[in-house]
PyMOL Python script that loads the backbone (N, CA, C, O; Angstrom):
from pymol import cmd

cmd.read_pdbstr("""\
ATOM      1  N   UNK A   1     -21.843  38.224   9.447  1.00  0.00           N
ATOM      2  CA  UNK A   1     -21.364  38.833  10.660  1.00  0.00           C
ATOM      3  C   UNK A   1     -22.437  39.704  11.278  1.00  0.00           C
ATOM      4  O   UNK A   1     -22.594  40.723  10.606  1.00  0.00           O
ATOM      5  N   UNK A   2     -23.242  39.637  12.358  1.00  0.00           N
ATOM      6  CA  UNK A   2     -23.307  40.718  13.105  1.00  0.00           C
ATOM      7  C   UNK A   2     -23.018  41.860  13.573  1.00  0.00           C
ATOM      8  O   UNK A   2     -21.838  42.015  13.887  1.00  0.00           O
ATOM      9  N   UNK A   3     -23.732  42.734  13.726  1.00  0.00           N
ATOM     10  CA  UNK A   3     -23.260  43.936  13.923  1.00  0.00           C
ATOM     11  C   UNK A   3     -22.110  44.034  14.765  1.00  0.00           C
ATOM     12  O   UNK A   3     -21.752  43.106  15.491  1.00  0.00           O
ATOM     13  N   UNK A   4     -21.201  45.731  14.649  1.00  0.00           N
ATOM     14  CA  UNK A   4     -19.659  45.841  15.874  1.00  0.00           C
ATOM     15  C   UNK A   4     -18.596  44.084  15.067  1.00  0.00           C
ATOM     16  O   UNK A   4     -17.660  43.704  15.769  1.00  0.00           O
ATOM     17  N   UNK A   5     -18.787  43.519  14.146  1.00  0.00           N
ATOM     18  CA  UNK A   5     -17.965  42.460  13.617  1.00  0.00           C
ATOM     19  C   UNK A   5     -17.420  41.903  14.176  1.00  0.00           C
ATOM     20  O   UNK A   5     -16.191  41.951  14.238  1.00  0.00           O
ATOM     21  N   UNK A   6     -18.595  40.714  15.165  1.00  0.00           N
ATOM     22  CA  UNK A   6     -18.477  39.828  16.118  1.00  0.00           C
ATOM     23  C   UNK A   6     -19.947  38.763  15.269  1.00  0.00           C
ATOM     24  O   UNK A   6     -21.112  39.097  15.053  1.00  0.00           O
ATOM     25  N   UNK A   7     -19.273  37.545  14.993  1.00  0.00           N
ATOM     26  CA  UNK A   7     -19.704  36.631  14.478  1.00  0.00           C
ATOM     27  C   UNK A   7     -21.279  36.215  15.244  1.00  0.00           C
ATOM     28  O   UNK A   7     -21.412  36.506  16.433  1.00  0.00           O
ATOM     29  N   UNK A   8     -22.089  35.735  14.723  1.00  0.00           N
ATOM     30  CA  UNK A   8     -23.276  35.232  15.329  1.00  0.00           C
ATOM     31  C   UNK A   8     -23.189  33.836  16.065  1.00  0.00           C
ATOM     32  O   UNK A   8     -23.901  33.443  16.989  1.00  0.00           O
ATOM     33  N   UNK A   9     -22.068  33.130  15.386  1.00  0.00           N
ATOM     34  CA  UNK A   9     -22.367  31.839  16.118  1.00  0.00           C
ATOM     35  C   UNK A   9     -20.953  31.522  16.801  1.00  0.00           C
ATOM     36  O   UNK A   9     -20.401  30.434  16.637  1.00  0.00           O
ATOM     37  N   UNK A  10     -20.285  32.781  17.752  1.00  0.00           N
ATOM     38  CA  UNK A  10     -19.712  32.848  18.895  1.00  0.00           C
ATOM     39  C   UNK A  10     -20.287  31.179  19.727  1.00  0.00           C
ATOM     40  O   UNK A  10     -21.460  30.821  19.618  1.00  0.00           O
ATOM     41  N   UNK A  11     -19.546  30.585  20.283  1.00  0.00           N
ATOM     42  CA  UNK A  11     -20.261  30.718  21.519  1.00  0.00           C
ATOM     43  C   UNK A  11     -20.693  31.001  22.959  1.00  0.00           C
ATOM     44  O   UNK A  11     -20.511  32.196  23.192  1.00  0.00           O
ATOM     45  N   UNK A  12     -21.175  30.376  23.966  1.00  0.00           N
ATOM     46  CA  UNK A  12     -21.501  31.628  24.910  1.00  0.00           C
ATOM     47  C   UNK A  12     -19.961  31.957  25.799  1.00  0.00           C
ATOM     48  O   UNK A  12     -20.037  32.968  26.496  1.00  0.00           O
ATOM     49  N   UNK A  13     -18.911  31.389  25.834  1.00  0.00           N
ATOM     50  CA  UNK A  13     -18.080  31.710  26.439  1.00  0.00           C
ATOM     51  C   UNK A  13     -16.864  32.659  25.794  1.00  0.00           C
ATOM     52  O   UNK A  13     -16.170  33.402  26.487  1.00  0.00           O
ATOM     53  N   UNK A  14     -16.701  32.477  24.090  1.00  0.00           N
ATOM     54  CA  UNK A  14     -16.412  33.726  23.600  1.00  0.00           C
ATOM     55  C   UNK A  14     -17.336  35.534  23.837  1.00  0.00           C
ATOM     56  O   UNK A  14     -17.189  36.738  23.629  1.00  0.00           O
ATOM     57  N   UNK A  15     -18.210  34.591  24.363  1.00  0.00           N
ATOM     58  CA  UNK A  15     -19.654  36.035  24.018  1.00  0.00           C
ATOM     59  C   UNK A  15     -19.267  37.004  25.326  1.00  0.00           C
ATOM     60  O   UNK A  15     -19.625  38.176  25.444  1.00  0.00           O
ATOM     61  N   UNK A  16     -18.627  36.411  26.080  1.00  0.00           N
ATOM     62  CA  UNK A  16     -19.234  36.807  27.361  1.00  0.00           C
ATOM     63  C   UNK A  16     -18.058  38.590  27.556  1.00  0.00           C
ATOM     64  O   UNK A  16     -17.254  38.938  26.691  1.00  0.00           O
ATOM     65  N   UNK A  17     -18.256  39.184  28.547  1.00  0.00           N
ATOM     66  CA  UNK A  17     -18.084  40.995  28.289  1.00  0.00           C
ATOM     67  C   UNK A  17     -16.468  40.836  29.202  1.00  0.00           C
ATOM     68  O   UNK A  17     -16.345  40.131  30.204  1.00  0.00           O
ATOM     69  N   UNK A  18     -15.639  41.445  28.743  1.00  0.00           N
ATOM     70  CA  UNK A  18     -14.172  41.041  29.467  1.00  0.00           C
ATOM     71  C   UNK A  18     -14.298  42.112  30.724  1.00  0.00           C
ATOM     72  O   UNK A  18     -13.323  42.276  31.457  1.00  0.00           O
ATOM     73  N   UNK A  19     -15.332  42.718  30.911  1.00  0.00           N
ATOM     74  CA  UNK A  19     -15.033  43.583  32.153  1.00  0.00           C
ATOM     75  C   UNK A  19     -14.415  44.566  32.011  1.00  0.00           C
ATOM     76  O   UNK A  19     -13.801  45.112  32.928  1.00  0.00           O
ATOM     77  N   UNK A  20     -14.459  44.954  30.897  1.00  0.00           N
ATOM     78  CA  UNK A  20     -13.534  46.181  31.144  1.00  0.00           C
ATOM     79  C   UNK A  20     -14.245  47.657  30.646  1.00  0.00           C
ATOM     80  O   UNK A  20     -14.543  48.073  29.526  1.00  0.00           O
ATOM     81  N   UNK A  21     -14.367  48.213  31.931  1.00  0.00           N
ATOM     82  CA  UNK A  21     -15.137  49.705  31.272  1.00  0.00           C
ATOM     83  C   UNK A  21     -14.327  50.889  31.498  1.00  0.00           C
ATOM     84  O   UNK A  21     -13.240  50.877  32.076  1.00  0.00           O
ATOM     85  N   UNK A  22     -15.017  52.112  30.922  1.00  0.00           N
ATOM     86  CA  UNK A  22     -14.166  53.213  30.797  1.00  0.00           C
ATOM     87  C   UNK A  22     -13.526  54.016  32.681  1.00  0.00           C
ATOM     88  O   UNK A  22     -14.243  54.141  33.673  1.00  0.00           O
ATOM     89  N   UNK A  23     -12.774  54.208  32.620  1.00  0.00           N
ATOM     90  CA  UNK A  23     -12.583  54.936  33.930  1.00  0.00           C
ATOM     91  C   UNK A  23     -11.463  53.644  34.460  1.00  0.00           C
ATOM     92  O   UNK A  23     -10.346  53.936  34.887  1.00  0.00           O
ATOM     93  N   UNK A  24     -11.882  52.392  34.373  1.00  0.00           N
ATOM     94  CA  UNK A  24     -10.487  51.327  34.731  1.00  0.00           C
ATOM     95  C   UNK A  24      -9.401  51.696  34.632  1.00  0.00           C
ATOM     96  O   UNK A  24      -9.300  52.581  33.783  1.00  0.00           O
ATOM     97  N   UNK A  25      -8.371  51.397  35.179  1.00  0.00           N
ATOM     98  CA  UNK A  25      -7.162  51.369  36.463  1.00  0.00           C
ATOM     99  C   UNK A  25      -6.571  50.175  35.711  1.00  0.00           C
ATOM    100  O   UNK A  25      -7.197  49.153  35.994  1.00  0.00           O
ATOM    101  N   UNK A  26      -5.635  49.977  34.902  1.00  0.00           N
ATOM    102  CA  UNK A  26      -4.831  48.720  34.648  1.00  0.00           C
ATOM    103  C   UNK A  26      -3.623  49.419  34.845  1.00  0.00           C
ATOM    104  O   UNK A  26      -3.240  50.531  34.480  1.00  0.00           O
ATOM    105  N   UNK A  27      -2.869  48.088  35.815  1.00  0.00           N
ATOM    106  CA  UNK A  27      -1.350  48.299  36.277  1.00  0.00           C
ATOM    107  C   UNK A  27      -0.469  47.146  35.346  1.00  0.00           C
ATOM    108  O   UNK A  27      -0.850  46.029  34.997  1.00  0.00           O
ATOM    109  N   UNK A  28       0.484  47.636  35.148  1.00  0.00           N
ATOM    110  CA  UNK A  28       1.457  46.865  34.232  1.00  0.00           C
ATOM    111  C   UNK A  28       2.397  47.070  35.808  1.00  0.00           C
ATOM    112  O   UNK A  28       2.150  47.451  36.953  1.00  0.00           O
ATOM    113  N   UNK A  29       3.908  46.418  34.820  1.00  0.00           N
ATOM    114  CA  UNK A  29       5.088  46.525  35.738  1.00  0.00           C
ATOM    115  C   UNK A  29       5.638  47.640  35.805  1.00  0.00           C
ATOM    116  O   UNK A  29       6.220  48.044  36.811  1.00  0.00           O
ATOM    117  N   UNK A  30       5.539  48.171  34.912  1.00  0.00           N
ATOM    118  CA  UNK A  30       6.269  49.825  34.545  1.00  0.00           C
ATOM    119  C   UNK A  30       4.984  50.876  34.451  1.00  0.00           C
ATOM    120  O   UNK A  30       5.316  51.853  33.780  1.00  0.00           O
ATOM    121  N   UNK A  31       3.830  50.946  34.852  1.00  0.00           N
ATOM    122  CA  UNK A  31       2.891  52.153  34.574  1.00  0.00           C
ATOM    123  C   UNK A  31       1.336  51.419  34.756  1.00  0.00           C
ATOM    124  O   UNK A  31       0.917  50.262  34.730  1.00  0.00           O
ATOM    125  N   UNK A  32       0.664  52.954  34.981  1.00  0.00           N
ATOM    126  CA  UNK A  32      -0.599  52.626  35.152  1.00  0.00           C
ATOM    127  C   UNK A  32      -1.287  53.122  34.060  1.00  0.00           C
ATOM    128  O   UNK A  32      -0.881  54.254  33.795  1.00  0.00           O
ATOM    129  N   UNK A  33      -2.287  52.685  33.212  1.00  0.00           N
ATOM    130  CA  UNK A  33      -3.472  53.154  32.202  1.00  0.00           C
ATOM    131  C   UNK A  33      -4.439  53.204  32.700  1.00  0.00           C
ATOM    132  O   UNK A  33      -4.651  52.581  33.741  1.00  0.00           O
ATOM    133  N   UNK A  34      -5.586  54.173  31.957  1.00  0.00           N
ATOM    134  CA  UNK A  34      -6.462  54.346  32.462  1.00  0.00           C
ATOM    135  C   UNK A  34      -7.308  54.334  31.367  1.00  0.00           C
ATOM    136  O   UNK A  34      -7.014  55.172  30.516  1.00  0.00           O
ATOM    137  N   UNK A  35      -8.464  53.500  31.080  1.00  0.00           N
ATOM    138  CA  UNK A  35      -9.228  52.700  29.756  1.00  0.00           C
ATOM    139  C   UNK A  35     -10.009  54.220  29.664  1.00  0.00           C
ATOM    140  O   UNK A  35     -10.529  54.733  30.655  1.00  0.00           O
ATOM    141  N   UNK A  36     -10.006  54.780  28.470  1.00  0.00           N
ATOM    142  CA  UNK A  36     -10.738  55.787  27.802  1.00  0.00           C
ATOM    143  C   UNK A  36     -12.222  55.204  27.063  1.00  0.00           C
ATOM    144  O   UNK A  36     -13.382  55.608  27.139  1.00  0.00           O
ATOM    145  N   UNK A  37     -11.756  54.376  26.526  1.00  0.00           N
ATOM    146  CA  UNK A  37     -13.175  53.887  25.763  1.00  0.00           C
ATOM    147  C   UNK A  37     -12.267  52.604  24.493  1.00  0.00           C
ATOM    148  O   UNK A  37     -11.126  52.536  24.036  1.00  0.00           O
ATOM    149  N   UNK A  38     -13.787  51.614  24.304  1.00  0.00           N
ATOM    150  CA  UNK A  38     -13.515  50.468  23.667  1.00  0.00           C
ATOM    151  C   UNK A  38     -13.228  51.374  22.108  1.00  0.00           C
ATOM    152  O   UNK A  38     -13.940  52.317  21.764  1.00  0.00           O
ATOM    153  N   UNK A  39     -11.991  50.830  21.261  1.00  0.00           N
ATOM    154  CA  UNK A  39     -12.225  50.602  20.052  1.00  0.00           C
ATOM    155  C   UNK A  39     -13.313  50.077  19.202  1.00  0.00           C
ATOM    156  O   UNK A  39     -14.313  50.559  18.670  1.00  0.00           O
ATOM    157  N   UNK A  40     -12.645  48.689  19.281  1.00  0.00           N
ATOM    158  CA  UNK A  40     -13.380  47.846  18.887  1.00  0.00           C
ATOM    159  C   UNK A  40     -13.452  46.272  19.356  1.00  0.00           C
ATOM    160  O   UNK A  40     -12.817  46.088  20.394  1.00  0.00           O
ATOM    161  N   UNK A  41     -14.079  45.105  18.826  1.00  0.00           N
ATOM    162  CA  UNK A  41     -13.604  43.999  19.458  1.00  0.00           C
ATOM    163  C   UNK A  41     -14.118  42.928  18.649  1.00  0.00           C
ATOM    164  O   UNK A  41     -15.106  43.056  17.926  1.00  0.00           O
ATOM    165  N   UNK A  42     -13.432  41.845  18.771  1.00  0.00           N
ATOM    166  CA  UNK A  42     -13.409  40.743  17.997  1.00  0.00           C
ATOM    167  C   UNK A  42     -13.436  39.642  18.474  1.00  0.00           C
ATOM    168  O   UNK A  42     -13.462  39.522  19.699  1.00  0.00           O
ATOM    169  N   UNK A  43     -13.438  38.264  17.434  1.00  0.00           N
ATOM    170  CA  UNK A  43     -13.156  36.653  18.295  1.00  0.00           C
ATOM    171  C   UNK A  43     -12.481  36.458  19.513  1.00  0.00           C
ATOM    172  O   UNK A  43     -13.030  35.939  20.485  1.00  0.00           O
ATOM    173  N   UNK A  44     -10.987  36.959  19.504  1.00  0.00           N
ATOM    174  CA  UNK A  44      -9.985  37.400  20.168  1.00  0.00           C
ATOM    175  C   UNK A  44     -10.533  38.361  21.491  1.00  0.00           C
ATOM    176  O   UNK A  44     -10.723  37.668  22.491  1.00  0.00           O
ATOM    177  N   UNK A  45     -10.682  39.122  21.591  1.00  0.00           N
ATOM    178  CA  UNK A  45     -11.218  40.120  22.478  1.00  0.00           C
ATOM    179  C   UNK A  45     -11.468  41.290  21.782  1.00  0.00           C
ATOM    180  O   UNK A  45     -12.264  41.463  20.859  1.00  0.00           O
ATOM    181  N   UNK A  46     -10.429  42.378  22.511  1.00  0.00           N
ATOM    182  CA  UNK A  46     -10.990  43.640  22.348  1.00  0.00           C
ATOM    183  C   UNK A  46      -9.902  44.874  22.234  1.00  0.00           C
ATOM    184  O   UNK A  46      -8.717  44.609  22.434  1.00  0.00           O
ATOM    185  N   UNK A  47     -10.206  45.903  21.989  1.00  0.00           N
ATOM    186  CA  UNK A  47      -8.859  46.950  21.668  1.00  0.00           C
ATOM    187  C   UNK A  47      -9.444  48.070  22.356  1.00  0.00           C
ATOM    188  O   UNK A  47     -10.652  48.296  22.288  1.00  0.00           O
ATOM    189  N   UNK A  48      -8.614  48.806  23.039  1.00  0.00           N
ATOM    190  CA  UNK A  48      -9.132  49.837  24.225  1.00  0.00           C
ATOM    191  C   UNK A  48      -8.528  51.034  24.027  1.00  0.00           C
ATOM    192  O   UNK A  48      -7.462  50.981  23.415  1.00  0.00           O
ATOM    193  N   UNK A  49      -9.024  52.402  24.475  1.00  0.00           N
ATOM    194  CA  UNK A  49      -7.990  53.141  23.987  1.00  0.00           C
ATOM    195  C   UNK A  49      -7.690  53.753  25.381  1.00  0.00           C
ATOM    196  O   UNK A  49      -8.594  54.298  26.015  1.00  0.00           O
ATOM    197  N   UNK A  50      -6.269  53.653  25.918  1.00  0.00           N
ATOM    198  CA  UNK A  50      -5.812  53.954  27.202  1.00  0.00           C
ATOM    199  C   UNK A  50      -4.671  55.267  27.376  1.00  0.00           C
ATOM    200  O   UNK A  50      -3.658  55.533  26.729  1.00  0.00           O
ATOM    201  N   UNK A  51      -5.332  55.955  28.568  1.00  0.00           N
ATOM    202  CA  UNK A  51      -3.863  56.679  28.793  1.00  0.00           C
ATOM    203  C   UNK A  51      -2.799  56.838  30.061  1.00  0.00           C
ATOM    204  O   UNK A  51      -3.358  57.014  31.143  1.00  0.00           O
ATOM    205  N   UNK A  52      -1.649  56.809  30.078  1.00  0.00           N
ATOM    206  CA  UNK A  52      -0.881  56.956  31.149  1.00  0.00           C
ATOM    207  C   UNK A  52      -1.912  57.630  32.269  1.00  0.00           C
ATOM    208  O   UNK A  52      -2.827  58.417  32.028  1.00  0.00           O
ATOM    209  N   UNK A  53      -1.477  57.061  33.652  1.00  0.00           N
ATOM    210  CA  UNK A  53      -2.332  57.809  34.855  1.00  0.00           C
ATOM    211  C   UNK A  53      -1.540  58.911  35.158  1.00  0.00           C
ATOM    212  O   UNK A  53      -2.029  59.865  35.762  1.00  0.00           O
ATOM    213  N   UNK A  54       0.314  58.883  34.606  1.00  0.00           N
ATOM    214  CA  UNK A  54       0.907  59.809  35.446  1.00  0.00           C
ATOM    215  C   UNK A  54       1.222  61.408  33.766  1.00  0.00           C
ATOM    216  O   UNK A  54       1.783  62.501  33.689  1.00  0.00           O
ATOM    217  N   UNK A  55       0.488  60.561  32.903  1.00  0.00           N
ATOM    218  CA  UNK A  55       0.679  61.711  31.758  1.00  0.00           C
ATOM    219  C   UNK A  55      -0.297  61.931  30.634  1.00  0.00           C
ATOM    220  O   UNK A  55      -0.164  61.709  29.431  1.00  0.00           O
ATOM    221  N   UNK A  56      -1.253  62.393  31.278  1.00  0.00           N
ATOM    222  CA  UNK A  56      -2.787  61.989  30.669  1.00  0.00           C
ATOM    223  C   UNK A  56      -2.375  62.628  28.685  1.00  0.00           C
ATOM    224  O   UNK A  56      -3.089  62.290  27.741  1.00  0.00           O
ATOM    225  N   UNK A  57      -1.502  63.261  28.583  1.00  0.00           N
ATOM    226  CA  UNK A  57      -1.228  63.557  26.925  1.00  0.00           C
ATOM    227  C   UNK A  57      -0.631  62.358  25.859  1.00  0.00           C
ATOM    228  O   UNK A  57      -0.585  62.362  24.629  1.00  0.00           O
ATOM    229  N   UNK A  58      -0.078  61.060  27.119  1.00  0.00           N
ATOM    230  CA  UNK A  58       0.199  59.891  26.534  1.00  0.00           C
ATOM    231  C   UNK A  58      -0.823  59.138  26.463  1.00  0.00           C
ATOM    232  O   UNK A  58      -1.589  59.039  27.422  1.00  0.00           O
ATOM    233  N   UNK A  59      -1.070  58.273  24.963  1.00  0.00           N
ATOM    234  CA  UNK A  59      -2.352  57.738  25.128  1.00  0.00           C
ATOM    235  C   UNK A  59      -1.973  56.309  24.446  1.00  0.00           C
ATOM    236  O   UNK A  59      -0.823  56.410  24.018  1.00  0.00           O
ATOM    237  N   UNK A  60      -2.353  55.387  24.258  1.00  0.00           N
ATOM    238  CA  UNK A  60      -1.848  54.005  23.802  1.00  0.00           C
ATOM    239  C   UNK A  60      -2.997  53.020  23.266  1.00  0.00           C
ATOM    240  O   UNK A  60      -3.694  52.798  24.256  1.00  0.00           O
ATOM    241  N   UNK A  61      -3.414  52.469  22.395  1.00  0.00           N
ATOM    242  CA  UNK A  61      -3.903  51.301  22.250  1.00  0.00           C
ATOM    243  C   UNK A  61      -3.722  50.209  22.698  1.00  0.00           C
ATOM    244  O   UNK A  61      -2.783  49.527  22.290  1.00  0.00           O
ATOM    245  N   UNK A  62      -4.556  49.779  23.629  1.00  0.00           N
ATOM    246  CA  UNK A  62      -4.529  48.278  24.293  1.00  0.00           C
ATOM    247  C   UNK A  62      -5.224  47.138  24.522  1.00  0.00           C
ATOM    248  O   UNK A  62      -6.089  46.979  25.383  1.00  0.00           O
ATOM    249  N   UNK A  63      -4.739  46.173  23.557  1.00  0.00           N
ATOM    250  CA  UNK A  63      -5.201  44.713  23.014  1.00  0.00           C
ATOM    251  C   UNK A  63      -5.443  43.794  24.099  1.00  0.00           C
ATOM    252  O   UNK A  63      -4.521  43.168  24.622  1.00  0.00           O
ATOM    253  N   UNK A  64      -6.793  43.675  24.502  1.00  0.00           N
ATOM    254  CA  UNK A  64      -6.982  42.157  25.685  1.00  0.00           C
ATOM    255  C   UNK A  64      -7.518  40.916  25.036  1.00  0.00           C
ATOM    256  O   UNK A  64      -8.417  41.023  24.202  1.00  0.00           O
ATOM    257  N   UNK A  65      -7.029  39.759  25.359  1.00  0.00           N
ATOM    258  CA  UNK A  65      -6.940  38.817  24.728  1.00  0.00           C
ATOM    259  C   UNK A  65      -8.656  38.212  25.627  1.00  0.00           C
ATOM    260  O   UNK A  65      -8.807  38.712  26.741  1.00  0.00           O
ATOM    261  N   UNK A  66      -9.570  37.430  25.247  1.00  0.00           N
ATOM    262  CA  UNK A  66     -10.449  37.011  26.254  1.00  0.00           C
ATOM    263  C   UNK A  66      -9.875  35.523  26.412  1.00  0.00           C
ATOM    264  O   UNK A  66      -9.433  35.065  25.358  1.00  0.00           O
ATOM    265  N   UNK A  67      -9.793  34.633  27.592  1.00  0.00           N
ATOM    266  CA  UNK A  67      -8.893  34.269  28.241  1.00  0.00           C
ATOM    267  C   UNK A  67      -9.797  33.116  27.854  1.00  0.00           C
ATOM    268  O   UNK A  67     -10.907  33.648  27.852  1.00  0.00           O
ATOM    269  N   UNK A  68      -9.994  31.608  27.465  1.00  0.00           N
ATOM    270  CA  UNK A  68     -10.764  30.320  27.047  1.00  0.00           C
ATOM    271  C   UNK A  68     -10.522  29.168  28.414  1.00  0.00           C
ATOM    272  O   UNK A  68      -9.902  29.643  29.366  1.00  0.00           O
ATOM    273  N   UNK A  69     -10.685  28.649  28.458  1.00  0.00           N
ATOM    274  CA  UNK A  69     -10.629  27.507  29.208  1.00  0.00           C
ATOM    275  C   UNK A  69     -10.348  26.447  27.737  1.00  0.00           C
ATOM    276  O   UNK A  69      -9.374  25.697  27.787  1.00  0.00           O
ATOM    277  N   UNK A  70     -11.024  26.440  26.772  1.00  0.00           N
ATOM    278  CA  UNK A  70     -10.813  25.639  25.697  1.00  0.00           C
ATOM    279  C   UNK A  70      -9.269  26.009  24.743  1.00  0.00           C
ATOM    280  O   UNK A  70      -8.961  25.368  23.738  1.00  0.00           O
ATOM    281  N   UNK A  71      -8.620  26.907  25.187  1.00  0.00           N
ATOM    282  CA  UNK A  71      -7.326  27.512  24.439  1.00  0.00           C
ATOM    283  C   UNK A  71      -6.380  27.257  25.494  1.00  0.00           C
ATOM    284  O   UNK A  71      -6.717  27.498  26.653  1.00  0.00           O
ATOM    285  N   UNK A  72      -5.490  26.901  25.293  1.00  0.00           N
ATOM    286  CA  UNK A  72      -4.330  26.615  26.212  1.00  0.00           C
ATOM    287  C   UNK A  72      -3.095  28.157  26.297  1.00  0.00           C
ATOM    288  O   UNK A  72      -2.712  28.848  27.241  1.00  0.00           O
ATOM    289  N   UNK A  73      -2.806  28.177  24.839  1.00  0.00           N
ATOM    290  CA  UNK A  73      -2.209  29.415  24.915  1.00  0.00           C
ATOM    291  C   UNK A  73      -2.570  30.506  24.032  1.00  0.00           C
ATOM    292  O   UNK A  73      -3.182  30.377  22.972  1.00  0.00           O
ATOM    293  N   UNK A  74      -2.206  31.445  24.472  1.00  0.00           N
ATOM    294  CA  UNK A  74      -2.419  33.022  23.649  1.00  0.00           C
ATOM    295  C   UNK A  74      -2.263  32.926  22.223  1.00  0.00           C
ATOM    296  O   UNK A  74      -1.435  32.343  21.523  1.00  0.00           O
ATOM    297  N   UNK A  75      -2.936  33.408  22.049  1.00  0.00           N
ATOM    298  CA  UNK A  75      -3.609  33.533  20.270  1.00  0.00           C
ATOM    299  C   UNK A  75      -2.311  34.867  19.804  1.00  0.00           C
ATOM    300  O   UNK A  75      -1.711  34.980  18.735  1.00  0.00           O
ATOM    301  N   UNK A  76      -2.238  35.512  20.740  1.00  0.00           N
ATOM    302  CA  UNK A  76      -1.794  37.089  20.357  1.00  0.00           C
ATOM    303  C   UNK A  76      -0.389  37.226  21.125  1.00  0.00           C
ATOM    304  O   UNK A  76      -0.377  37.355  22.349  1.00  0.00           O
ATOM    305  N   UNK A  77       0.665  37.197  20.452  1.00  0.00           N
ATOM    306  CA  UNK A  77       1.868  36.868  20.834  1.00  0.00           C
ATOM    307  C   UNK A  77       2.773  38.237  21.216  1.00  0.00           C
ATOM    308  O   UNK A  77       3.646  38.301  22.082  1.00  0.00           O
ATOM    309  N   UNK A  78       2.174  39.648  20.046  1.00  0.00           N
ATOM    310  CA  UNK A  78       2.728  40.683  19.872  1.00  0.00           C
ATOM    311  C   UNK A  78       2.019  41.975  20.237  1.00  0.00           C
ATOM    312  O   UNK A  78       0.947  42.187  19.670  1.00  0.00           O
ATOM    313  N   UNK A  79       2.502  42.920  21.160  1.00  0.00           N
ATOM    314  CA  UNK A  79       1.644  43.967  21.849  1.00  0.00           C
ATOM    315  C   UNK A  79       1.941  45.327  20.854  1.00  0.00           C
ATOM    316  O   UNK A  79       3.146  45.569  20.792  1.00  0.00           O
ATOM    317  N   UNK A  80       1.097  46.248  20.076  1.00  0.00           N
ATOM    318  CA  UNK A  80       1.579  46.958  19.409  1.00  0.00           C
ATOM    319  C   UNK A  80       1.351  48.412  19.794  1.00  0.00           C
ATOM    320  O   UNK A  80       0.433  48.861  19.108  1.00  0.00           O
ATOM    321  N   UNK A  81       1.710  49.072  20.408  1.00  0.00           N
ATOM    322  CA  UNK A  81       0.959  50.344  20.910  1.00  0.00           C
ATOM    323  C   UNK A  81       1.148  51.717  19.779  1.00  0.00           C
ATOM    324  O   UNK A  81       2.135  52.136  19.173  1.00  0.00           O
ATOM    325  N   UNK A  82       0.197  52.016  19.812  1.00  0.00           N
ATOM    326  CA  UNK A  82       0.281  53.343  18.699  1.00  0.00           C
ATOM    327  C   UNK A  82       0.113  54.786  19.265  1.00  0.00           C
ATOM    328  O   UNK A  82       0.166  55.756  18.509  1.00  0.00           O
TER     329      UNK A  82
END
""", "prot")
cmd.dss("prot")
cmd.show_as("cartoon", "prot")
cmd.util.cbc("prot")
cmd.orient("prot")
């Protein structure tokens, strides 16, 4: 494994950066987050650590899946927030 425990022989379309940096704005149906900084990240994608826009003392872990053209459906079925 490569360093941050992301495999070496990815290839380039797993490799590529999901866009998501600190200060981001993600809207759900019920609330807005606001990306604090990456966890960590994997085959799968990546784990973010986010907080409410309207209650900055709420804070949540949030799992993005990186999206394949070669995968039809989601790998990651279950959202777990801590």
């Amino acid at each position: 494994m490569a360093a941050g425990g992301r495999t070496s022989t990815m290839d380039s379309e797993e490799d590529e950066d999901l866009g998501i940096k600190e200060g981001t704005v993600i809207e759900s149906s019920h609330a807005k987050y606001t990306v604090v900084k990456m966890l960590g990240e994997g085959g799968f994608g990546a784990v973010y650590r986010v907080h409410d826009t309207n209650n900055r003392s709420l804070e949540y872990a949030m799992k993005v899946e990186r999206k394949l053209e070669t995968r039809r459906d989601s790998k990651l079925k279950m959202e777990v927030f801590l």
